[in-house]
mmCIF file of the N, C-alpha and C atoms, coordinates in Angstrom:
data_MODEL
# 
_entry.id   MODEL 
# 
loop_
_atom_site.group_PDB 
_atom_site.id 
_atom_site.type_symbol 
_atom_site.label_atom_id 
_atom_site.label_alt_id 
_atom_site.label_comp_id 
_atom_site.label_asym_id 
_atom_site.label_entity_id 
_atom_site.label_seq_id 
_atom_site.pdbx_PDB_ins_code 
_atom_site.Cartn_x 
_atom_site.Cartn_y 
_atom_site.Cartn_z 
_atom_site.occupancy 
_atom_site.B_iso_or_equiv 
_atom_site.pdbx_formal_charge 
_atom_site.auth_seq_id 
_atom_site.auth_comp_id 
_atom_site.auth_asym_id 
_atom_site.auth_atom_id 
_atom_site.pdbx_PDB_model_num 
ATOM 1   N N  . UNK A 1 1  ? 41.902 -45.149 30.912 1.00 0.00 ? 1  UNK A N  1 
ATOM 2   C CA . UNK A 1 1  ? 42.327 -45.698 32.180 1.00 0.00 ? 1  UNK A CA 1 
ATOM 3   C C  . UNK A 1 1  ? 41.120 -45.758 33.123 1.00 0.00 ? 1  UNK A C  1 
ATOM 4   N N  . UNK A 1 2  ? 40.911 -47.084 33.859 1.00 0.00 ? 2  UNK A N  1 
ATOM 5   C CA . UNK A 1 2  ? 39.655 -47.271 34.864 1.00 0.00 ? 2  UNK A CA 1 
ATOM 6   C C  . UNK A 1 2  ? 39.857 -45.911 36.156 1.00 0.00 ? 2  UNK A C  1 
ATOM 7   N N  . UNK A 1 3  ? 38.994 -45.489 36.491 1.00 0.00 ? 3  UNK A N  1 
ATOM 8   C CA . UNK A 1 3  ? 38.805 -44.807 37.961 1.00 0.00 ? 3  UNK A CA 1 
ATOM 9   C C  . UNK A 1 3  ? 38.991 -45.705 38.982 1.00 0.00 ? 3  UNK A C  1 
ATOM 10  N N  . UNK A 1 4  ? 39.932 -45.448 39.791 1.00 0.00 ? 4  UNK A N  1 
ATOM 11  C CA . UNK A 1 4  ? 39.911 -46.548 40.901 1.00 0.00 ? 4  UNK A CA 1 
ATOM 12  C C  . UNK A 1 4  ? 38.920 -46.045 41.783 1.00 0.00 ? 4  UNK A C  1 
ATOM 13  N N  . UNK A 1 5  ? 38.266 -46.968 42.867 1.00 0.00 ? 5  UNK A N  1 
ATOM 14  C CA . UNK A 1 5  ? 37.228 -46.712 43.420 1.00 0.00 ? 5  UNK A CA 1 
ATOM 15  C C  . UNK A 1 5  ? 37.619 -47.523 44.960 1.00 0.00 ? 5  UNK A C  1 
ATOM 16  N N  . UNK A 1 6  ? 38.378 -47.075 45.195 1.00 0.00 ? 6  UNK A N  1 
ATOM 17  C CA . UNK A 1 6  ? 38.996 -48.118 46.763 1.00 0.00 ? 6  UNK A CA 1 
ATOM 18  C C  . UNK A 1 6  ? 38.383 -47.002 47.813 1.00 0.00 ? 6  UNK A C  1 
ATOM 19  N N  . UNK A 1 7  ? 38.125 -47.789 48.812 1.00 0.00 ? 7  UNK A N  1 
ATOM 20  C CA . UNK A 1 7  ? 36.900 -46.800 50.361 1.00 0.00 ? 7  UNK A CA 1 
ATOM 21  C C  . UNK A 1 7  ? 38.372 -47.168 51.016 1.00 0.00 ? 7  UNK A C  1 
ATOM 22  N N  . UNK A 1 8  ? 38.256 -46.178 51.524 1.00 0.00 ? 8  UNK A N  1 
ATOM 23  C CA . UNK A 1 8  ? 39.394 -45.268 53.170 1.00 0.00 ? 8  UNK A CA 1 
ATOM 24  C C  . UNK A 1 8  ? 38.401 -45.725 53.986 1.00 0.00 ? 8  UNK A C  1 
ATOM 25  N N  . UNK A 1 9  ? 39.099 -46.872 55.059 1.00 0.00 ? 9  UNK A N  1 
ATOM 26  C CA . UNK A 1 9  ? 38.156 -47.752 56.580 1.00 0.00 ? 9  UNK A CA 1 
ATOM 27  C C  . UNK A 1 9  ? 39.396 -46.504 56.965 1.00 0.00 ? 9  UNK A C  1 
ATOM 28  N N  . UNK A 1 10 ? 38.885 -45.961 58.585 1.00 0.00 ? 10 UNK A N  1 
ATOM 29  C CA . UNK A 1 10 ? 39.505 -45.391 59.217 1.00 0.00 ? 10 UNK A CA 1 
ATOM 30  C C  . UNK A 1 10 ? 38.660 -46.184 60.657 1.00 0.00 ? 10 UNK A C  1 
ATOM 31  N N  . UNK A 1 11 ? 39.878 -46.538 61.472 1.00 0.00 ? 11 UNK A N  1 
ATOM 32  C CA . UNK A 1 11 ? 39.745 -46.710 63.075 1.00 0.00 ? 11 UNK A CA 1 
ATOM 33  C C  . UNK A 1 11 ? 39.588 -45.719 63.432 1.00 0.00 ? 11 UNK A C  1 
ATOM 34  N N  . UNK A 1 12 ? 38.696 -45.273 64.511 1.00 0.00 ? 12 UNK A N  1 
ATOM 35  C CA . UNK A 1 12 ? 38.639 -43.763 65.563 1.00 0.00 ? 12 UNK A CA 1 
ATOM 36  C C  . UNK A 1 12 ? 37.393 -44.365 66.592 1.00 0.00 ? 12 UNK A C  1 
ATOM 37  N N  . UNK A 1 13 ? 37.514 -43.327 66.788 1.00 0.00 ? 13 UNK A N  1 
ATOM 38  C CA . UNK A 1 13 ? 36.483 -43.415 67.933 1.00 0.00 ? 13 UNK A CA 1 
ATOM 39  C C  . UNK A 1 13 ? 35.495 -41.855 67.817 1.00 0.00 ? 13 UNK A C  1 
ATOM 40  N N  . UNK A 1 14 ? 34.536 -42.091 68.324 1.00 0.00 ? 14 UNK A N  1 
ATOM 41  C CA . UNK A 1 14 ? 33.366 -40.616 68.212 1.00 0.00 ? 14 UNK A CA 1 
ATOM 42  C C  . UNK A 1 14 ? 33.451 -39.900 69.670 1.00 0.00 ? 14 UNK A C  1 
ATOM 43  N N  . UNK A 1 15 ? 33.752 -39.012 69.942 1.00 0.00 ? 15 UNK A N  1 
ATOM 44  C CA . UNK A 1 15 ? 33.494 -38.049 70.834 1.00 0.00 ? 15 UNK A CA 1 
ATOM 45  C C  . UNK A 1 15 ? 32.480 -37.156 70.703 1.00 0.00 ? 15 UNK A C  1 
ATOM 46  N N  . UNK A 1 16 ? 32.140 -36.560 71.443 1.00 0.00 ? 16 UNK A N  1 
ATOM 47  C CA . UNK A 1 16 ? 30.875 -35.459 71.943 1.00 0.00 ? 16 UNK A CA 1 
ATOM 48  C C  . UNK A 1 16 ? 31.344 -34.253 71.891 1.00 0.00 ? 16 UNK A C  1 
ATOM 49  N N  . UNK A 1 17 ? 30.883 -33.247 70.844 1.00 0.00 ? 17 UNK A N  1 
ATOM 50  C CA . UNK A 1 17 ? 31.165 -31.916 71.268 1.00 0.00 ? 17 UNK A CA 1 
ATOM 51  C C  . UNK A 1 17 ? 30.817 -30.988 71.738 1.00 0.00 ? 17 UNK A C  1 
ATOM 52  N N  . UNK A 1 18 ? 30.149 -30.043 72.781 1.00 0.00 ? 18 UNK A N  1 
ATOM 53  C CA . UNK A 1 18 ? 29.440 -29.376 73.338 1.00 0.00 ? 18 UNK A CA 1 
ATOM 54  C C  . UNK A 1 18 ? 29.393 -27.811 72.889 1.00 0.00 ? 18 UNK A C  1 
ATOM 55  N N  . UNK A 1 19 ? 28.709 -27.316 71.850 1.00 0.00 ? 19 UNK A N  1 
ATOM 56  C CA . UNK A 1 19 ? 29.259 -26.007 71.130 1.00 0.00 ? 19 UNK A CA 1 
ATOM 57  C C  . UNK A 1 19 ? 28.338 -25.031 72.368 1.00 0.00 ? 19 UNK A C  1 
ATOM 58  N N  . UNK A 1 20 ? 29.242 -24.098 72.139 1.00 0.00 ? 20 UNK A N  1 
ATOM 59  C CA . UNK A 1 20 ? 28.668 -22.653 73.118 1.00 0.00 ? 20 UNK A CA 1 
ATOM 60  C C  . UNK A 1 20 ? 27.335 -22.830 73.238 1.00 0.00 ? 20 UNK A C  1 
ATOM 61  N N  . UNK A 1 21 ? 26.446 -22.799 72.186 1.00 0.00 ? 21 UNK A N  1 
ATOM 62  C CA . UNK A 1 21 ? 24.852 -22.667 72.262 1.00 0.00 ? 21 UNK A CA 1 
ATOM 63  C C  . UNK A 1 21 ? 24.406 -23.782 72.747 1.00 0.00 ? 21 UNK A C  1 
ATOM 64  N N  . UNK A 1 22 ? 25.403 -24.613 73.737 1.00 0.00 ? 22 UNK A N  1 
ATOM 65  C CA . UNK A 1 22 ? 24.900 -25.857 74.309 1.00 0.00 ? 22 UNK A CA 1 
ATOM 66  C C  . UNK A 1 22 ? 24.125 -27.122 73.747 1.00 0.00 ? 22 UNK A C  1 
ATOM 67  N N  . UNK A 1 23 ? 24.665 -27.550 72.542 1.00 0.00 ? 23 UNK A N  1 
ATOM 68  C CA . UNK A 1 23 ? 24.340 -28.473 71.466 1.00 0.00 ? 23 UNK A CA 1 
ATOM 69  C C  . UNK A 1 23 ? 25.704 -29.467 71.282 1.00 0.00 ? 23 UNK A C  1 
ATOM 70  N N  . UNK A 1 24 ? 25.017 -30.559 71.262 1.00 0.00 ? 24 UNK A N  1 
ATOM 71  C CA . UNK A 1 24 ? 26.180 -31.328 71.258 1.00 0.00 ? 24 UNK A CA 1 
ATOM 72  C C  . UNK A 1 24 ? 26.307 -32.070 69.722 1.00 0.00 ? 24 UNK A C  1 
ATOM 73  N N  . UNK A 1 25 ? 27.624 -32.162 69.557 1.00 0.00 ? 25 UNK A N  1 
ATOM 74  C CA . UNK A 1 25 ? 27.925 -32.462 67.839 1.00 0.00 ? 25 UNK A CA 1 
ATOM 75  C C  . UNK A 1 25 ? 28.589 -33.519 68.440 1.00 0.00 ? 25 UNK A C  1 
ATOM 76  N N  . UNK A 1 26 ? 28.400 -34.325 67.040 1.00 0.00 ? 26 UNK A N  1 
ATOM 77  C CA . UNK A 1 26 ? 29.809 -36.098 66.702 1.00 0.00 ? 26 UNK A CA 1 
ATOM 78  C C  . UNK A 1 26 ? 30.652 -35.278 66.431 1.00 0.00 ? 26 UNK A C  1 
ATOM 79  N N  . UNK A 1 27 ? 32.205 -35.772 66.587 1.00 0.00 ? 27 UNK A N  1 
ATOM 80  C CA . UNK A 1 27 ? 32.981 -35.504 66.382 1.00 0.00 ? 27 UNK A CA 1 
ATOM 81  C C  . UNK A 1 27 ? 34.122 -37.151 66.237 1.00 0.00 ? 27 UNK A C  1 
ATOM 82  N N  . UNK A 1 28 ? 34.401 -37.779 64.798 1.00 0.00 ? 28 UNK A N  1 
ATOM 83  C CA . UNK A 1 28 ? 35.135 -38.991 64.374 1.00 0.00 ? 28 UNK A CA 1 
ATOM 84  C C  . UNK A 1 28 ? 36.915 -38.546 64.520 1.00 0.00 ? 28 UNK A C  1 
ATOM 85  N N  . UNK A 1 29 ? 37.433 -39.148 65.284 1.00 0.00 ? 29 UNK A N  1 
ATOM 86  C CA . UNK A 1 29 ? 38.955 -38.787 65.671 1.00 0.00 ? 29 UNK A CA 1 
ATOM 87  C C  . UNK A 1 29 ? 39.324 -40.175 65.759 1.00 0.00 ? 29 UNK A C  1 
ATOM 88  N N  . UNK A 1 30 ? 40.469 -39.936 64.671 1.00 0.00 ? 30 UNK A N  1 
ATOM 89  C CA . UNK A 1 30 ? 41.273 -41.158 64.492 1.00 0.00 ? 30 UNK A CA 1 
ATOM 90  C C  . UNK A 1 30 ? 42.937 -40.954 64.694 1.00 0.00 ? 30 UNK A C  1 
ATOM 91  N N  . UNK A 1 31 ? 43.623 -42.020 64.737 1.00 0.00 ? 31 UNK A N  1 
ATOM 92  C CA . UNK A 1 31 ? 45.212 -41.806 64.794 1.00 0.00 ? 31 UNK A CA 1 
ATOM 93  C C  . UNK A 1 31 ? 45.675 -42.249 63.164 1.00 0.00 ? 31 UNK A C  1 
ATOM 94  N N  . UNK A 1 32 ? 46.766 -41.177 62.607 1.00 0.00 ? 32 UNK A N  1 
ATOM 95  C CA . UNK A 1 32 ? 47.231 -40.855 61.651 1.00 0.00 ? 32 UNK A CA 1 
ATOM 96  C C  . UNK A 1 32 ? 48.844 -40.906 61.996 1.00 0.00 ? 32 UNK A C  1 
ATOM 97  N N  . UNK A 1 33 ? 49.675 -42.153 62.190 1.00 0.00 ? 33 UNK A N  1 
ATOM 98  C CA . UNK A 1 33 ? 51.022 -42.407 62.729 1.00 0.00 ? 33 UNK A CA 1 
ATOM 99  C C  . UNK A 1 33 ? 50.811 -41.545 64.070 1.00 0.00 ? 33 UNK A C  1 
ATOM 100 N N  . UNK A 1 34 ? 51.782 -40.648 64.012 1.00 0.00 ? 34 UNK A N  1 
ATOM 101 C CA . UNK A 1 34 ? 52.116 -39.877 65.144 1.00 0.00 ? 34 UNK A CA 1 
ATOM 102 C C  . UNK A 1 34 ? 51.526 -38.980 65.604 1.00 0.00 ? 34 UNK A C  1 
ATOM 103 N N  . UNK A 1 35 ? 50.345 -38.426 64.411 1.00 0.00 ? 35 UNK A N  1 
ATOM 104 C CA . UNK A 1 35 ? 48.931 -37.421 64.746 1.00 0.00 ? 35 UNK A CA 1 
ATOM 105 C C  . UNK A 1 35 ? 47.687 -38.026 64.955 1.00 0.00 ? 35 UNK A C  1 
ATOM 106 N N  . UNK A 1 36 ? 46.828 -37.594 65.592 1.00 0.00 ? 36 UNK A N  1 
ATOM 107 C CA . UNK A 1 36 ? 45.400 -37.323 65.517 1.00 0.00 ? 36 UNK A CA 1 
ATOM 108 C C  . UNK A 1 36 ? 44.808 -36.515 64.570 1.00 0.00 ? 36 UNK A C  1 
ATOM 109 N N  . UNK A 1 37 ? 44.223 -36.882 63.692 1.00 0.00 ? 37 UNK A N  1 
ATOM 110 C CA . UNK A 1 37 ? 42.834 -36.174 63.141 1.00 0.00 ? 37 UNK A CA 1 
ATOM 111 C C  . UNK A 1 37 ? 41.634 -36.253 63.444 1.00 0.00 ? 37 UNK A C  1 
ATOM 112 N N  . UNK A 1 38 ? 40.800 -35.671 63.013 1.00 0.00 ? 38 UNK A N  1 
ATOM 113 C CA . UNK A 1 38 ? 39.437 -35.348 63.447 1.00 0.00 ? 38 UNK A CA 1 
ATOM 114 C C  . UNK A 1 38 ? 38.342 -34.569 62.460 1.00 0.00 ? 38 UNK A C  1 
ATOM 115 N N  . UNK A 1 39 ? 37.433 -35.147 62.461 1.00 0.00 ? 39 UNK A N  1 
ATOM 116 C CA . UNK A 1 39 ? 36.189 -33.979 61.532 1.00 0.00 ? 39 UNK A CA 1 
ATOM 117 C C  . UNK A 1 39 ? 34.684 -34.471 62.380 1.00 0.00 ? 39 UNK A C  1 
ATOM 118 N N  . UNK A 1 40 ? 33.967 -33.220 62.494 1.00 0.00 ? 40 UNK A N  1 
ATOM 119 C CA . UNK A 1 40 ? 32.436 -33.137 62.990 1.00 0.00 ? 40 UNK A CA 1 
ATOM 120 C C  . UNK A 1 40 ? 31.764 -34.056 61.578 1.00 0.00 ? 40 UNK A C  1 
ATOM 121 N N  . UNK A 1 41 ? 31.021 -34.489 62.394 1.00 0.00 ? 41 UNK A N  1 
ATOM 122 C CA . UNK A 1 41 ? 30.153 -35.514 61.012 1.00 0.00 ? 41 UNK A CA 1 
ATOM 123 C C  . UNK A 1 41 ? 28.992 -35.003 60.980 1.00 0.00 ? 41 UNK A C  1 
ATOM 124 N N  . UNK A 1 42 ? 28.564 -34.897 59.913 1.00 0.00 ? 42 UNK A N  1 
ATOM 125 C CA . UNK A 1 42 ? 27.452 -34.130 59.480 1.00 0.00 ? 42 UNK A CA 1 
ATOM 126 C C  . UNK A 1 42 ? 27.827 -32.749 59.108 1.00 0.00 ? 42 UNK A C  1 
ATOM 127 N N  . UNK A 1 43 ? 28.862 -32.036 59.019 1.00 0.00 ? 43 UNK A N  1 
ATOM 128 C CA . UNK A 1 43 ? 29.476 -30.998 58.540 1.00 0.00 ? 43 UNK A CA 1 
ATOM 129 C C  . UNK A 1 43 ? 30.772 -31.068 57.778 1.00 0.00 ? 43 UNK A C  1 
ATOM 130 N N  . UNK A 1 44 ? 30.837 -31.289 56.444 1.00 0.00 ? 44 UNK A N  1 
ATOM 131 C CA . UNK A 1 44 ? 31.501 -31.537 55.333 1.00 0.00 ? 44 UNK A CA 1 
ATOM 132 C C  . UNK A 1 44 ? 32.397 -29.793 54.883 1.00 0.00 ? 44 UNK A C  1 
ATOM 133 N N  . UNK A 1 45 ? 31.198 -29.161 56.006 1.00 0.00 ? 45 UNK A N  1 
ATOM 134 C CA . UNK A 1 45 ? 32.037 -27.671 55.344 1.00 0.00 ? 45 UNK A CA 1 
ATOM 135 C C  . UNK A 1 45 ? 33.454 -26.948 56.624 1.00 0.00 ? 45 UNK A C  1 
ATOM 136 N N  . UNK A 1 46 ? 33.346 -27.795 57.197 1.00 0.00 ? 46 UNK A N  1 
ATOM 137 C CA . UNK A 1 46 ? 34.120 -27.843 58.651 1.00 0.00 ? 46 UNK A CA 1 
ATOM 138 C C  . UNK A 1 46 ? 35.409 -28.677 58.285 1.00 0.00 ? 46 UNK A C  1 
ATOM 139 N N  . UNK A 1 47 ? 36.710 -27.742 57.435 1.00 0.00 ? 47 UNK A N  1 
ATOM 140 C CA . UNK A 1 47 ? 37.586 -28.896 57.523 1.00 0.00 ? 47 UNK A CA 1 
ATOM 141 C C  . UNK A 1 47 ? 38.007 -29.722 58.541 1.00 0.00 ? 47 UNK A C  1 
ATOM 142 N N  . UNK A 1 48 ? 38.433 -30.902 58.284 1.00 0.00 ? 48 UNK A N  1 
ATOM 143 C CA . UNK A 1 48 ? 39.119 -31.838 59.080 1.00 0.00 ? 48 UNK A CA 1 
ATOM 144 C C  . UNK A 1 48 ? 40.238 -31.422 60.127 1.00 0.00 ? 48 UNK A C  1 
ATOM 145 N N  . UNK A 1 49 ? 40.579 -31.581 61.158 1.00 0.00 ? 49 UNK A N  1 
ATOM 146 C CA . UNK A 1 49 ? 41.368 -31.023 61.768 1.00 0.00 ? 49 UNK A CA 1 
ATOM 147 C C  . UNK A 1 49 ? 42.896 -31.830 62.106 1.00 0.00 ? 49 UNK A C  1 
ATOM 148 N N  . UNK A 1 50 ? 43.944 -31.506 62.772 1.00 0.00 ? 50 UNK A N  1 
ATOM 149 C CA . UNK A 1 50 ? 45.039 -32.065 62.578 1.00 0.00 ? 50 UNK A CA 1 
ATOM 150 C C  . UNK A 1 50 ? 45.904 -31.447 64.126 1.00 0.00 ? 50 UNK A C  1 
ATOM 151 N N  . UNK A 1 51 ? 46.281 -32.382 65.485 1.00 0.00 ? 51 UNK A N  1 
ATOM 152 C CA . UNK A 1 51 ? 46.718 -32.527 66.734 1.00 0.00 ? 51 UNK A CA 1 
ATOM 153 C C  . UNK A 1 51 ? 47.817 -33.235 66.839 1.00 0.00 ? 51 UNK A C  1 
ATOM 154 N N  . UNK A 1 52 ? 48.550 -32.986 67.846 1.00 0.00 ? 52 UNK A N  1 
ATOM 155 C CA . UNK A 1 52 ? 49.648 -34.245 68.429 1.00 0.00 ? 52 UNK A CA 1 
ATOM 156 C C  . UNK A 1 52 ? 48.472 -35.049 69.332 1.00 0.00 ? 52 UNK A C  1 
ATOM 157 N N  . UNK A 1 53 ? 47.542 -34.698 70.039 1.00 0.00 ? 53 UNK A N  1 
ATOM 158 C CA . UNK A 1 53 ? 46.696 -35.291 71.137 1.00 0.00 ? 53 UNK A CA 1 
ATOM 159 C C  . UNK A 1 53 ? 44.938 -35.183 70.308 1.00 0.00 ? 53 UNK A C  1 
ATOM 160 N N  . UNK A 1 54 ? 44.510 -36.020 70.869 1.00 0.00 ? 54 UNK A N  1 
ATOM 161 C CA . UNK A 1 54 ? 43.005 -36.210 70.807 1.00 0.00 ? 54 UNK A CA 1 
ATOM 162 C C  . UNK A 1 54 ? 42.452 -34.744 71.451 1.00 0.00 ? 54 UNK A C  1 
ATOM 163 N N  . UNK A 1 55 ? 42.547 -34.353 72.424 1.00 0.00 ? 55 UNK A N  1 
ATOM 164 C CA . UNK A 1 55 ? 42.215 -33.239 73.235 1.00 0.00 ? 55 UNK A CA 1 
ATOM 165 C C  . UNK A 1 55 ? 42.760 -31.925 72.293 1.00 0.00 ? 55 UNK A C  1 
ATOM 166 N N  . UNK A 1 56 ? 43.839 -31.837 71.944 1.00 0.00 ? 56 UNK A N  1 
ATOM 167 C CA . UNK A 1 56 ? 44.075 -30.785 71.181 1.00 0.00 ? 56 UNK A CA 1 
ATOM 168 C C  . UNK A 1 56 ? 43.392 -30.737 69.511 1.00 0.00 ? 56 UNK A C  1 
ATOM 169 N N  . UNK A 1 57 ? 43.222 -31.617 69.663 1.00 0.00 ? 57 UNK A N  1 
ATOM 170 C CA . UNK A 1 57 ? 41.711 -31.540 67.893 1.00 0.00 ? 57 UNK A CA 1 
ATOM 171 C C  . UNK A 1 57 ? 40.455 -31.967 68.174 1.00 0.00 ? 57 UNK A C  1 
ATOM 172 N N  . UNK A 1 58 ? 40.028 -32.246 69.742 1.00 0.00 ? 58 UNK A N  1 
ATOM 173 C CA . UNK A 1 58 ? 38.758 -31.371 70.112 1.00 0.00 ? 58 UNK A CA 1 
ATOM 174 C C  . UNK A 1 58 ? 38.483 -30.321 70.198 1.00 0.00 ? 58 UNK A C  1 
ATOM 175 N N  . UNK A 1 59 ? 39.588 -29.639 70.704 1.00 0.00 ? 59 UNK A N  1 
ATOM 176 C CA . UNK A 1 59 ? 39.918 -28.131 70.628 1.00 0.00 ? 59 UNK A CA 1 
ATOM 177 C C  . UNK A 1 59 ? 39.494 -27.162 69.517 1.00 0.00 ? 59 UNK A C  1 
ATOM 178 N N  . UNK A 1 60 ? 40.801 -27.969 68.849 1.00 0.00 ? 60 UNK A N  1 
ATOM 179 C CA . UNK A 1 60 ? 40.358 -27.196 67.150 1.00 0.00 ? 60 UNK A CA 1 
ATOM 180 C C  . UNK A 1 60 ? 39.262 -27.500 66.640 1.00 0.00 ? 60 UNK A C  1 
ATOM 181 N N  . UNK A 1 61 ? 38.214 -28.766 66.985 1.00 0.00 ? 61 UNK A N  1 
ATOM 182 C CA . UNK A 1 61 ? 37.237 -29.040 66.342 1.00 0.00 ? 61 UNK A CA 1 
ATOM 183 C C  . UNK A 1 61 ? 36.547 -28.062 66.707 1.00 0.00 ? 61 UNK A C  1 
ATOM 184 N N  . UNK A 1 62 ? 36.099 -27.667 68.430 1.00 0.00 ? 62 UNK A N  1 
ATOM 185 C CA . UNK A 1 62 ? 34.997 -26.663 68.795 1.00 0.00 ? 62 UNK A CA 1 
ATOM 186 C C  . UNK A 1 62 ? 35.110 -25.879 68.447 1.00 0.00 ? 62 UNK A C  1 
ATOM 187 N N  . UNK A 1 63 ? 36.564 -25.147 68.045 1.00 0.00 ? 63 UNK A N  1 
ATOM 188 C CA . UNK A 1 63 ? 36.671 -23.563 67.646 1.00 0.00 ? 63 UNK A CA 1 
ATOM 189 C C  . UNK A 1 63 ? 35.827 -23.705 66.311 1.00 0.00 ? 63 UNK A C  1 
ATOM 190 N N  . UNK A 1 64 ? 36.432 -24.172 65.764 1.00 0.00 ? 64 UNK A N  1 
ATOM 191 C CA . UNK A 1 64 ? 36.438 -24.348 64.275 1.00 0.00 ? 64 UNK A CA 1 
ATOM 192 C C  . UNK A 1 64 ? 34.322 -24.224 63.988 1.00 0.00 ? 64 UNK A C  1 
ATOM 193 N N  . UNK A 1 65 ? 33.806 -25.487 64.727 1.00 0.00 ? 65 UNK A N  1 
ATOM 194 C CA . UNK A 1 65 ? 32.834 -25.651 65.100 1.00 0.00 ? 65 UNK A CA 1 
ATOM 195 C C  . UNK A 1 65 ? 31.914 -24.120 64.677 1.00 0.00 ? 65 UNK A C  1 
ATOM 196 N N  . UNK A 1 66 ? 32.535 -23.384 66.337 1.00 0.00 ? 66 UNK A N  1 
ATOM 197 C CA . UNK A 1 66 ? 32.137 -22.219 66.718 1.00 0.00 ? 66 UNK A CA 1 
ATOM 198 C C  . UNK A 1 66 ? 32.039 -21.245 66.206 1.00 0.00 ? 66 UNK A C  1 
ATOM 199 N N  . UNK A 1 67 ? 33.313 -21.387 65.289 1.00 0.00 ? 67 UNK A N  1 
ATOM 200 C CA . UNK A 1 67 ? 33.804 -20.207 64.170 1.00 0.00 ? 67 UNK A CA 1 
ATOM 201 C C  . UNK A 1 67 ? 32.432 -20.140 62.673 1.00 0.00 ? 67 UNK A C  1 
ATOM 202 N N  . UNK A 1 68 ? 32.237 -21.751 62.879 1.00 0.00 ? 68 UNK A N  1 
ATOM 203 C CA . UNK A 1 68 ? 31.373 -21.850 61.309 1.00 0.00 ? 68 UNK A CA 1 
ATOM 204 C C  . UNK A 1 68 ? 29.708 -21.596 61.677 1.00 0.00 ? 68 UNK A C  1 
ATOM 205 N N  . UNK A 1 69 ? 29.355 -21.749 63.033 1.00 0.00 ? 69 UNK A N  1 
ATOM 206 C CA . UNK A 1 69 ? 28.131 -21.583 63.300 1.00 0.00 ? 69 UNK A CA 1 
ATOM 207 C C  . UNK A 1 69 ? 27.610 -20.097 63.671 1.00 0.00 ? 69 UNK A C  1 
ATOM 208 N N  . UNK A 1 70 ? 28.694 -19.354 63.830 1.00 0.00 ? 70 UNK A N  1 
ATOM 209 C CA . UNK A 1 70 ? 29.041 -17.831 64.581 1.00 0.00 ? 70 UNK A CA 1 
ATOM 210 C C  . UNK A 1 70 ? 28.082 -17.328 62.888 1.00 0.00 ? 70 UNK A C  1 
ATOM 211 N N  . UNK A 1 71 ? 28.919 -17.703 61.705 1.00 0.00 ? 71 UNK A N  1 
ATOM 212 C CA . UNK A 1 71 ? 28.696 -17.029 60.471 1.00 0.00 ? 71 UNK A CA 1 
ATOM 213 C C  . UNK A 1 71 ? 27.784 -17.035 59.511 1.00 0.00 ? 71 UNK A C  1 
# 
C-alpha cells in the first residue's frame, strides 16, 4: 500500500511571546472549529497547546514555554 503524503495548510496567525527572561518567541495559533490551538515555532519539544480563546493558549503557550526553558 502507497504512503500517503498530503501537507496540513493551517490558517492562523503568529503572535509574540514574551518569556520571563525577556525574549520574545513565535507563537502559530490557529482556529480548530470551536477551539484554538497553538505551538511556539522553532520548538517541536513544546507540545501544541489547546483553548476556547486565543489568549487562553497564549497562556498555556508561555507557561508551557517557561516550564521547558526553566529545565
Amino acid at each position: 500500500m502507497a504512503e500517503s503524503k498530503k501537507r496540513t495548510v493551517r490558517k492562523g496567525r503568529i503572535y509574540h511571546i514574551r518569556s520571563s527572561a525577556d525574549v520574545e518567541y513565535r507563537a502559530f495559533i490557529w482556529e480548530d472549529s470551536t477551539w484554538f490551538c497553538g505551538r511556539v515555532e522553532g520548538y517541536p519539544q513544546i507540545a501544541p497547546c489547546r483553548g476556547r480563546t486565543v489568549v487562553a493558549v497564549c497562556k498555556l503557550l508561555h507557561a508551557a514555554l517557561d516550564t521547558t526553558l526553566a529545565s
